[in-house]
MARBALO-588338 format. One line per 3 residues: number of its first residue (from 1); their letters; for each residue x, y, z of C-alpha. Coordinates in steps of 0.25 Angstrom, whole numbers, plus 5000, padded with zeros to 4 digits. Each point is the difference from the previous one (the first is absolute). Layout:
<nodes>
NUM = A = X/Y/Z ~ ...
</nodes>
This chain:
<nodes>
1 = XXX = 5215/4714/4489 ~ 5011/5000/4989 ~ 5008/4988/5001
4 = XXX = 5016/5004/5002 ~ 5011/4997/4991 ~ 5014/4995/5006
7 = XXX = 5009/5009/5004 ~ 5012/4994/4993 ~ 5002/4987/4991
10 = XXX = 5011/4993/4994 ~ 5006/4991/4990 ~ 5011/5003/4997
13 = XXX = 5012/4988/4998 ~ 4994/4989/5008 ~ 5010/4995/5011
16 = XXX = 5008/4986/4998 ~ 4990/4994/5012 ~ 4988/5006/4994
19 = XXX = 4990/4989/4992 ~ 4992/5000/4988 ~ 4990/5001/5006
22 = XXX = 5003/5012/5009 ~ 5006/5008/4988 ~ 4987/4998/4994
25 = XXX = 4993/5007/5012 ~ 5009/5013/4999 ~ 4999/5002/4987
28 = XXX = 4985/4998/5002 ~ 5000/5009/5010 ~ 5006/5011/4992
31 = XXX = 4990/4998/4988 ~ 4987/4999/5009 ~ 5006/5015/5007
34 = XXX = 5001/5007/4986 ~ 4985/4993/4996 ~ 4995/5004/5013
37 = XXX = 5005/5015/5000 ~ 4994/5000/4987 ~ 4986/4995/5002
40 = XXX = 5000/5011/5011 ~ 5006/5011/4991 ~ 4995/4994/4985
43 = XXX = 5004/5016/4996 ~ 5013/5001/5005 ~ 5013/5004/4993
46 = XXX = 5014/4993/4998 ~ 5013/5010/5002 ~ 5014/4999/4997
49 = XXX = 5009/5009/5007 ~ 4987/5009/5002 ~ 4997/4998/4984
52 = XXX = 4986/4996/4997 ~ 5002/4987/4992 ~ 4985/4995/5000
55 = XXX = 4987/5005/5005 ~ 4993/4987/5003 ~ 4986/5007/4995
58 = XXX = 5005/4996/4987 ~ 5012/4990/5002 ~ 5000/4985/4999
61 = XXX = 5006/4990/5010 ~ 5004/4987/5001 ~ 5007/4991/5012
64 = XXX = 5007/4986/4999 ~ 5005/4992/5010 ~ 5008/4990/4991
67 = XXX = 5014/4993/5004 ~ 4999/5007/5015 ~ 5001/5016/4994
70 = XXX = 4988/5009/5000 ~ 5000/5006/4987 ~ 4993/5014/4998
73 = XXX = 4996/5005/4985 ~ 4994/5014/4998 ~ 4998/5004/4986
76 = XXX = 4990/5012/4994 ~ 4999/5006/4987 ~ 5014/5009/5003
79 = XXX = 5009/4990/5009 ~ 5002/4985/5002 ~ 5007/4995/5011
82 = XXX = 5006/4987/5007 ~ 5005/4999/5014 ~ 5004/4989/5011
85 = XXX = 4994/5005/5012 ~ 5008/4995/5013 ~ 4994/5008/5011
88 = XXX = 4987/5008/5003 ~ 4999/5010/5012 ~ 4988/5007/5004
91 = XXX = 5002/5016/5005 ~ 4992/5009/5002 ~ 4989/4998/4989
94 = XXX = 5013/4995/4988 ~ 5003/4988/4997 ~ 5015/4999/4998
97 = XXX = 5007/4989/4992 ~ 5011/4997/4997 ~ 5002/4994/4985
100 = XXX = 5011/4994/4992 ~ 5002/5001/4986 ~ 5002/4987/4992
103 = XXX = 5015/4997/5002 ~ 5004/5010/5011 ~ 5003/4997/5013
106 = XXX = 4998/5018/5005 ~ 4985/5001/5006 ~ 4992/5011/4994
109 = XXX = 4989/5007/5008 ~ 4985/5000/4993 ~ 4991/5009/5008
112 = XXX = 4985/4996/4999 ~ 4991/5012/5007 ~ 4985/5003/5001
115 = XXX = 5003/5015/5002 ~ 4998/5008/4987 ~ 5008/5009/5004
118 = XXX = 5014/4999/4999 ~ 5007/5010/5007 ~ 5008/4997/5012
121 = XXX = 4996/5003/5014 ~ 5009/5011/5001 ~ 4995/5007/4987
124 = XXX = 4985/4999/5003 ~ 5003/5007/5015 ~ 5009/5010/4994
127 = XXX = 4989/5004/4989 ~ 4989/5001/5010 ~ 5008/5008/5010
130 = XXX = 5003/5010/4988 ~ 4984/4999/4995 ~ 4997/5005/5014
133 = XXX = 5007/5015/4999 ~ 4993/5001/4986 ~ 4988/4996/5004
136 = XXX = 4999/5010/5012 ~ 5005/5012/4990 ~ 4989/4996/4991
139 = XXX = 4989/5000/5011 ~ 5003/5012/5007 ~ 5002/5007/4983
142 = XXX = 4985/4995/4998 ~ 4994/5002/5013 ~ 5002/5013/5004
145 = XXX = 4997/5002/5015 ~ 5001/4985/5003 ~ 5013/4995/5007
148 = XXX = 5003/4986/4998 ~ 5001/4991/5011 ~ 5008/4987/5006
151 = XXX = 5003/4997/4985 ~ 5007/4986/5001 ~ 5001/4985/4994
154 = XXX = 5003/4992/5011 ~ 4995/4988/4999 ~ 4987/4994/5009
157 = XXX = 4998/4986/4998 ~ 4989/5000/5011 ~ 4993/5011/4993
160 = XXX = 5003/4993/4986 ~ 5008/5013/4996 ~ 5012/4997/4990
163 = XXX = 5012/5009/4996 ~ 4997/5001/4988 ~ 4988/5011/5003
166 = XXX = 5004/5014/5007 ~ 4989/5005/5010 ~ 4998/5012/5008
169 = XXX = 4989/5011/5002 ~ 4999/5013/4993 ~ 4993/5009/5014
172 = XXX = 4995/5015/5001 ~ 4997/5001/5015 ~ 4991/4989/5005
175 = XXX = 4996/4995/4985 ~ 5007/4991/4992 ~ 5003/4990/4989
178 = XXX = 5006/4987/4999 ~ 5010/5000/4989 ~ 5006/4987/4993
181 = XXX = 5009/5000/4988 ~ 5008/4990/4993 ~ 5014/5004/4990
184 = XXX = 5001/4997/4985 ~ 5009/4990/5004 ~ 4991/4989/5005
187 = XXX = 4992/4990/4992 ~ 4987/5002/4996 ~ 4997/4989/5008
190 = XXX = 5004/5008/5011 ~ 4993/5013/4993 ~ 4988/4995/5000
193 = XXX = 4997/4994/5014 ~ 5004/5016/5006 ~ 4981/4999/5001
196 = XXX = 5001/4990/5011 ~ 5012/5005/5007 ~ 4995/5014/4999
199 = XXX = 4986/4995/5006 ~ 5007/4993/5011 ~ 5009/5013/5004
202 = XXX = 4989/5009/4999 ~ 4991/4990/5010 ~ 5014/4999/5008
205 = XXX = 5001/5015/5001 ~ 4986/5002/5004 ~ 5000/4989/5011
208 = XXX = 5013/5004/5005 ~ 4999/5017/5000 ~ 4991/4999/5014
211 = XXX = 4992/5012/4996 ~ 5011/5009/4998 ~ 4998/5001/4984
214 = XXX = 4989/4998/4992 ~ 5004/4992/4986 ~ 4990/5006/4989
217 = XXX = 5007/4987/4992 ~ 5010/4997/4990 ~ 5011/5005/4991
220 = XXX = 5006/4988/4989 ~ 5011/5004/4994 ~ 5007/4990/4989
223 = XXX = 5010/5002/4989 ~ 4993/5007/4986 ~ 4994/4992/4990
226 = XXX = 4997/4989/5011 ~ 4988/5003/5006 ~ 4989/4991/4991
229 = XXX = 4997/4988/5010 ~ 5000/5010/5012 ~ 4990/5009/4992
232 = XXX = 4991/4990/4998 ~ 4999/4994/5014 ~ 4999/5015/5006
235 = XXX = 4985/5002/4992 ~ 4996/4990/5009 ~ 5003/5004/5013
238 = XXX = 4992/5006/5010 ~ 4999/5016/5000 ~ 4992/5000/5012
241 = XXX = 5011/4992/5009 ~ 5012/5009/4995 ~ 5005/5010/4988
244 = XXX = 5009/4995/4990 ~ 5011/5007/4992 ~ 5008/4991/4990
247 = XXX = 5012/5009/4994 ~ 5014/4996/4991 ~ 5012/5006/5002
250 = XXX = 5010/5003/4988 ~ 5013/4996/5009 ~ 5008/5009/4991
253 = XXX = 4993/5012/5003 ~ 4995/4997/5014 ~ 4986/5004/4993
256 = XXX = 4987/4995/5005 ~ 4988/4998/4991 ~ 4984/4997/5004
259 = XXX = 4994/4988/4995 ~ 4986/4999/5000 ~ 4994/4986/5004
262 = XXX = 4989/5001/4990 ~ 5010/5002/4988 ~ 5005/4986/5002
265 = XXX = 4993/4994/4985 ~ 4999/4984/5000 ~ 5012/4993/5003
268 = XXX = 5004/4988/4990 ~ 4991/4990/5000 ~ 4996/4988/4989
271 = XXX = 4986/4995/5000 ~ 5002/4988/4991 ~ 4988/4991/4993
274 = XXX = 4997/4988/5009 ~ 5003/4988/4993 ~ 4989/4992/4995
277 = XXX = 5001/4986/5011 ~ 4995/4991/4994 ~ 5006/5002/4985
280 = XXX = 5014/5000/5006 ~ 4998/4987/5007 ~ 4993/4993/4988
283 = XXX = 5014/5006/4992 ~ 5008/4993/5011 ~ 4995/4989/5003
286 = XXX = 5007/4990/4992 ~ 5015/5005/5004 ~ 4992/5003/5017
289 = XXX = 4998/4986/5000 ~ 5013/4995/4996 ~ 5006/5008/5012
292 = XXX = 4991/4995/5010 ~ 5004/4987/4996 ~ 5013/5002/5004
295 = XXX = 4995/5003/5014 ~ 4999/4991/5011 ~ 4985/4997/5000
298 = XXX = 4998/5001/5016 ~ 5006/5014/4997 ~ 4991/5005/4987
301 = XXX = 4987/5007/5008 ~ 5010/5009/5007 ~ 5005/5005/4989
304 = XXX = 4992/5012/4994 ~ 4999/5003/4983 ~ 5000/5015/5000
307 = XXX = 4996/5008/4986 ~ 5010/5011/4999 ~ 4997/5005/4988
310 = XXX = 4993/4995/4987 ~ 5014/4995/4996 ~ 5006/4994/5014
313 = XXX = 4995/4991/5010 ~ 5009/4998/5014 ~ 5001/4987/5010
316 = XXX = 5001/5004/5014 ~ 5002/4994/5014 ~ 4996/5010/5009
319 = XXX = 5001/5012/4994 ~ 5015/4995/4995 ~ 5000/4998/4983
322 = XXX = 5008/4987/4995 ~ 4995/4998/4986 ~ 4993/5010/4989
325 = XXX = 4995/4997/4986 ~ 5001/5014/4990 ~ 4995/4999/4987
328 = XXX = 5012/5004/4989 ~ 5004/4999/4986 ~ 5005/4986/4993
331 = XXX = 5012/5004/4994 ~ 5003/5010/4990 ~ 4985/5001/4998
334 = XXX = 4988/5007/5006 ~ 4993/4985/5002 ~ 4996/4999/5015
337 = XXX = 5008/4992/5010 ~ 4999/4998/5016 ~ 5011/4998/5008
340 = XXX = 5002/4993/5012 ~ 5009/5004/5010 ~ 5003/4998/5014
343 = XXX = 5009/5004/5011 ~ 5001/5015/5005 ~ 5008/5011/4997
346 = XXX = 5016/4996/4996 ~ 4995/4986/5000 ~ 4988/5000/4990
349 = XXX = 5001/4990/4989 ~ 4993/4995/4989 ~ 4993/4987/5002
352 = XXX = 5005/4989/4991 ~ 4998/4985/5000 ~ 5014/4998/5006
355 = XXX = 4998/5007/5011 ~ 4986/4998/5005 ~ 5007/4992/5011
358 = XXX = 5005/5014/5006 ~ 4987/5006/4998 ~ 4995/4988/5010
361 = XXX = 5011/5003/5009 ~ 4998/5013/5002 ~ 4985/5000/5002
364 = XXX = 5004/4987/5011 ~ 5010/5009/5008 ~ 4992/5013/5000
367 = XXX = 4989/4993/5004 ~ 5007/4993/5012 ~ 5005/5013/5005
370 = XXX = 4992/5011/4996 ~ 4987/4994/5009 ~ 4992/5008/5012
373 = XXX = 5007/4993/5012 ~ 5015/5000/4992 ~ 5014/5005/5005
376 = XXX = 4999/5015/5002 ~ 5013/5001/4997 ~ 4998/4992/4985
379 = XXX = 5002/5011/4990 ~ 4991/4993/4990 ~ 4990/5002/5015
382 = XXX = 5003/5016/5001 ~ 5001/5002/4985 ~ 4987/5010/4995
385 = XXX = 4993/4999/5014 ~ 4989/5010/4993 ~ 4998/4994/4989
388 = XXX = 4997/4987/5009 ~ 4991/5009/5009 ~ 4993/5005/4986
391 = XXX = 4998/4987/4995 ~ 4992/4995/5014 ~ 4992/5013/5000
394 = XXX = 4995/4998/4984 ~ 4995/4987/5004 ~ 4994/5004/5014
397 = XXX = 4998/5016/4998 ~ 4986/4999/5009 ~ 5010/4999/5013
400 = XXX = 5003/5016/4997 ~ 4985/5003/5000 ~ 4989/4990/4998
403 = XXX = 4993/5010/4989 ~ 5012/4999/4991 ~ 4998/4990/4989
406 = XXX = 5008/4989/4999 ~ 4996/4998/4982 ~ 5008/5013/4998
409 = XXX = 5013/5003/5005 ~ 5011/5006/4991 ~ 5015/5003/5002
412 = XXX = 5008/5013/4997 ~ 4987/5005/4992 ~ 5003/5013/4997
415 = XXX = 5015/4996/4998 ~ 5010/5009/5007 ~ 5013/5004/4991
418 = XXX = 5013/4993/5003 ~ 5006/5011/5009 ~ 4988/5003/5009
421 = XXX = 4998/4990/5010 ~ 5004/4986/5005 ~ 4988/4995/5006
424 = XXX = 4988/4992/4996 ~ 4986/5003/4998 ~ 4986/4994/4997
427 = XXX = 4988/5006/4996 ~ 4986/4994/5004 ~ 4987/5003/4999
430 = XXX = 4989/5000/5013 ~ 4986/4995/4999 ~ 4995/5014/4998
433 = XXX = 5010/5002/4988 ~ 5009/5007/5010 ~ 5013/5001/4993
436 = XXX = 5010/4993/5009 ~ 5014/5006/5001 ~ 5009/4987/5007
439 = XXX = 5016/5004/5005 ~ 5006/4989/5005 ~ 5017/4998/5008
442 = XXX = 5003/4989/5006 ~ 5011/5008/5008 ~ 5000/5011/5008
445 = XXX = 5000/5014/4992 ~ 4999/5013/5004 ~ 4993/5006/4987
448 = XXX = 4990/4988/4998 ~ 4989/5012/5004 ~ 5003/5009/4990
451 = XXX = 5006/4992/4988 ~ 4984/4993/5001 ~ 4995/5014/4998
454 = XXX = 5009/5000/4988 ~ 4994/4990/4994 ~ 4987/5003/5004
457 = XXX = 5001/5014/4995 ~ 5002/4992/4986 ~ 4990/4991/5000
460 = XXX = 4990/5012/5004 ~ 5006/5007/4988 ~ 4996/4989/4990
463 = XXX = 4987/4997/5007 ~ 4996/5014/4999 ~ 5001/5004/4985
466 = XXX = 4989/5001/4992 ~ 4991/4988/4996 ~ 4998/4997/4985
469 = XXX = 4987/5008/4995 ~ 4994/4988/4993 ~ 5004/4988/5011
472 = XXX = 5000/5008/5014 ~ 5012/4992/5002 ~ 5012/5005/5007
475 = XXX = 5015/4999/4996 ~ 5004/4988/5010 ~ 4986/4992/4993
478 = XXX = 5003/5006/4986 ~ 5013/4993/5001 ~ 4995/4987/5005
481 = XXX = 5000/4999/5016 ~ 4990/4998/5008 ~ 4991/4992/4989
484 = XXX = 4984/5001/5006 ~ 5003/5008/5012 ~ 4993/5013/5001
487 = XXX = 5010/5009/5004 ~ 4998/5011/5012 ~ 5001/5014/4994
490 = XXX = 5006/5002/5014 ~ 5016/5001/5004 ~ 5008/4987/5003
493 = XXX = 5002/4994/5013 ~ 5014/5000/5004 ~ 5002/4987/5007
496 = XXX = 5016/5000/5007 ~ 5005/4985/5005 ~ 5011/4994/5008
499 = XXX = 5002/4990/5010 ~ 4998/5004/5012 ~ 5013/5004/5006
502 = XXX = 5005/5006/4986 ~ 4991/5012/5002 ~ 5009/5011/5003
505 = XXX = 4998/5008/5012 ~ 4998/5013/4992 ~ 4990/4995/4988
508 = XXX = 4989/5003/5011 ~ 5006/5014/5002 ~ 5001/5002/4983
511 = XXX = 4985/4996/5000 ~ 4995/5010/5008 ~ 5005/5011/4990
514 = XXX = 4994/4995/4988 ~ 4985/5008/4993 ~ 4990/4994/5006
517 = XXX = 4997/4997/4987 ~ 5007/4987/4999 ~ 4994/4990/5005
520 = XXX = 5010/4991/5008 ~ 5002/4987/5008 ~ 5010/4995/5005
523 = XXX = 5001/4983/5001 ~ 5009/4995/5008 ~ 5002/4982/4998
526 = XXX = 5005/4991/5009 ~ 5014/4996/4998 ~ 5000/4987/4996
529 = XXX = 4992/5003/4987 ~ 5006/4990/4992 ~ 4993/4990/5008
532 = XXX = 4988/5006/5002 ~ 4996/5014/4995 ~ 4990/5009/5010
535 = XXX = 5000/5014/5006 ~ 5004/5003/5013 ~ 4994/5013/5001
538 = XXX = 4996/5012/4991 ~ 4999/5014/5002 ~ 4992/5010/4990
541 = XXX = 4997/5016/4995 ~ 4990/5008/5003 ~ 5001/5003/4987
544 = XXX = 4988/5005/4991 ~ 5004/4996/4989 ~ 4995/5009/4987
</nodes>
């Protein structure tokens, strides 16, 4: 269960009564509620009087708690900003603080929101409510002899059923369709999960109708030029279980217009040439060893040396990077240099003999909290919790399936662009040279079904191009992975996992629509996986996979 922020904290001027020791506590509190809110939300946005100063994708950050303020400093390549922050409240998924600026006494209100989307309340109802009466003119223009039906966008929590998509039926006596659109005003985000929703309406409406309409399946209908993601999951679903119509709708015009699911091409993907392992370690081992020095030696078999590429190697603790050596340039010249650096994100710094101490400090405190029986509520606890759950399953992958090979495990291979997804994934290998597809979250998620077949649907694309005539070697091997395996000329598995109670009620429901043709099974871990990782239960396809 997420850990939950404080509704309100203060520290504003410190009453005459109040000690040293308790001004530090407030101001603490303020810091740890801004830290907190972004571990939970690492790609959230900062607004000024409903402005977008800073997307924190890209921004920088640092926090100080020195001479009893808490100082907040964003700065990206546009803005740089300063601000006391004497309060943080906690409403309705924004963080509101209230800042001053040096040598003002007026509070300023900083806005931090997860919400991509920054219209207001009011704005997003009122453009749903009209996007209803186009919608029903655009249907009953494309489909003649059809009546549209209980067209609505209330929203369902029970059901999982959101504002943001309109439902409703096209009928013609006792047939039917289920119908789910979404406006040109929603993100893409939001664009792009209209599969799953529209899977769980059309389920809904066939459980629900008690025999008085047959639903043949279901009509998609997203804004034009948006349909890419959507087409690519529809190849893959089940023609036998139901018949699927995506279409785009020109707002302007009220027009809709067919797509077909197998005119969907390959989406964005970067198959990348594995590093060679033991070259890059040999390259860093002089400046690798000068940072394990610097930690605790009790501490040192925790951390994990990860080869990112032939020029970087990264230091984590469970999953969480906190120092990185890149090769470079010396200078003006095009002599090769590596650089040390440590810290995260706004706080990363280079590593110099004056200030190995910090280096020390840091690796001492992130050790102490960021451990498997800490404090829940600890951002540095909370921060990353995928990448913590990847980094257990690349050292213990067996506990998915005891045919997966524990000697080849590989992150984000192919590599997804920037705008397509925010999960992680592994790519394995069985002992029949089974390709193993691996979608992990930590959290509940609604789409964990489907956005696995993204990447599945990638891997299977790359896996499945022509081997080279002379070495019979396919793309993944030609480009270095998977060194002595044998590689199955068969499909990947698709391997989904969460813990336990983060499997979303509906993921079972999504499964059951997918080709049989992909080759699932669900995983689910106990929850206290930190500790100790092991499933709980699993459930598979009856797929044949071809």
């Amino acid at each position: 269960m997420k850990a939950k922020l404080p509704r309100r904290v203060s520290a504003t001027k410190p009453e005459p009564e109040q000690t040293v020791e308790e001004i530090a506590a407030a101001v603490g509190e303020v810091a740890a509620a801004i830290e907190a809110f972004l571990a939970e939300h690492p790609g959230a946005v900062v607004l000024e009087d409903g402005r977008v100063l800073f997307d924190m994708h890209e921004a920088k950050y640092s926090l100080s708690t020195e001479h009893g303020r808490c100082t907040l400093h964003l700065w990206s390549e546009e803005r740089n900003l300063v601000r006391r922050v004497g309060a943080a409240a906690l409403r309705n998924g924004v963080l509101r603080l209230s800042t001053y600026r040096f040598g003002q006494t007026k509070a300023q209100t900083l806005e931090l929101t997860a919400d991509k989307d920054r219209r207001t309340p009011s704005t997003r109802e009122a453009t749903r409510v009209r996007y209803l009466r186009v919608l029903e003119r655009a249907l009953e223009r494309s489909f003649p002899g059809w009546t549209p039906d209980g067209l609505r966008t209330a929203r369902d929590l029970e059901k999982s059923f959101g504002p943001a998509y309109a439902r409703g039926s096209l009928v013609e006596g006792q047939k039917a369709w289920a119908v789910i659109a979404v406006n040109e005003e929603e993100t893409q985000a939001t664009i792009d999960g209209i599969l799953t929703l529209g899977i769980l309406w059309l389920h809904h409406c066939r459980e629900s109708g008690g025999g008085r309409r047959v639903y043949h399946g279901l009509r998609l209908i997203v804004p034009r030029g948006t349909s890419l993601i959507t087409l690519s999951r529809m190849a893959w679903l089940n023609a036998d279980a139901a018949q699927w119509e995506l279409w785009e709708m020109d707002q302007a015009t009220e027009a809709l217009t067919r797509r077909d699911a197998a005119d969907h091409g390959n989406l964005t993907t970067r198959l990348m040439h594995a590093p060679n392992e033991a070259a890059a370690r040999e390259r860093f081992a002089e400046a690798a060893a000068r940072v394990m020095d610097l930690v605790p030696e009790p501490m040192r078999e925790l951390v994990e040396q990860r080869i990112r590429t032939g020029t970087e190697m990264a230091f984590l603790l469970h999953g969480l990077e906190f120092a990185r050596i890149r090769m470079g340039y010396a200078g003006n010249s095009f002599n090769s240099a590596q650089e040390i650096t440590f810290g995260a994100g706004a706080n990363e710094t280079p590593l110099a003999v004056e200030n190995e101490d910090e280096l020390r400090e840091l690796v001492t405190r992130l050790f102490a909290r960021r451990t498997a029986g800490g404090d829940g509520r600890d951002p540095l606890y909370r921060m990353q919790p995928e990448r913590w759950l990847e980094s257990v399953l690349r050292r213990e992958v067996e506990v998915l399936d005891e045919h997966l090979d524990a000697a080849h495990v590989y992150t984000q291979v192919p590599a997804f662009a920037a705008a397509d997804r925010g999960m992680l994934d592994l790519l394995g290998v069985t002992d029949e040279g089974r390709l193993a597809v691996i979608e992990l979250k930590a959290d509940e998620d609604l789409h964990l079904a489907l956005q696995g077949l993204d990447y599945w649907v990638r891997v299977r694309w790359h896996h499945m191009q022509h081997p080279d005539q002379a070495t019979g070697l396919g793309e993944f091997q030609r480009r270095g992975y998977f060194g002595g395996v044998r590689l199955a000329a068969e499909a990947p598995k698709l391997y989904l996992v969460a813990p336990a109670l983060r499997v979303h009620p509906a993921t079972e429901t999504v499964l059951r629509y997918l080709s049989p043709r992909v080759e699932w099974t669900l995983v689910a871990l106990d929850e206290r996986w930190r500790e100790k990782v092991k499933a709980v239960w699993r459930k598979r396809s009856r797929a044949v996979a071809k």
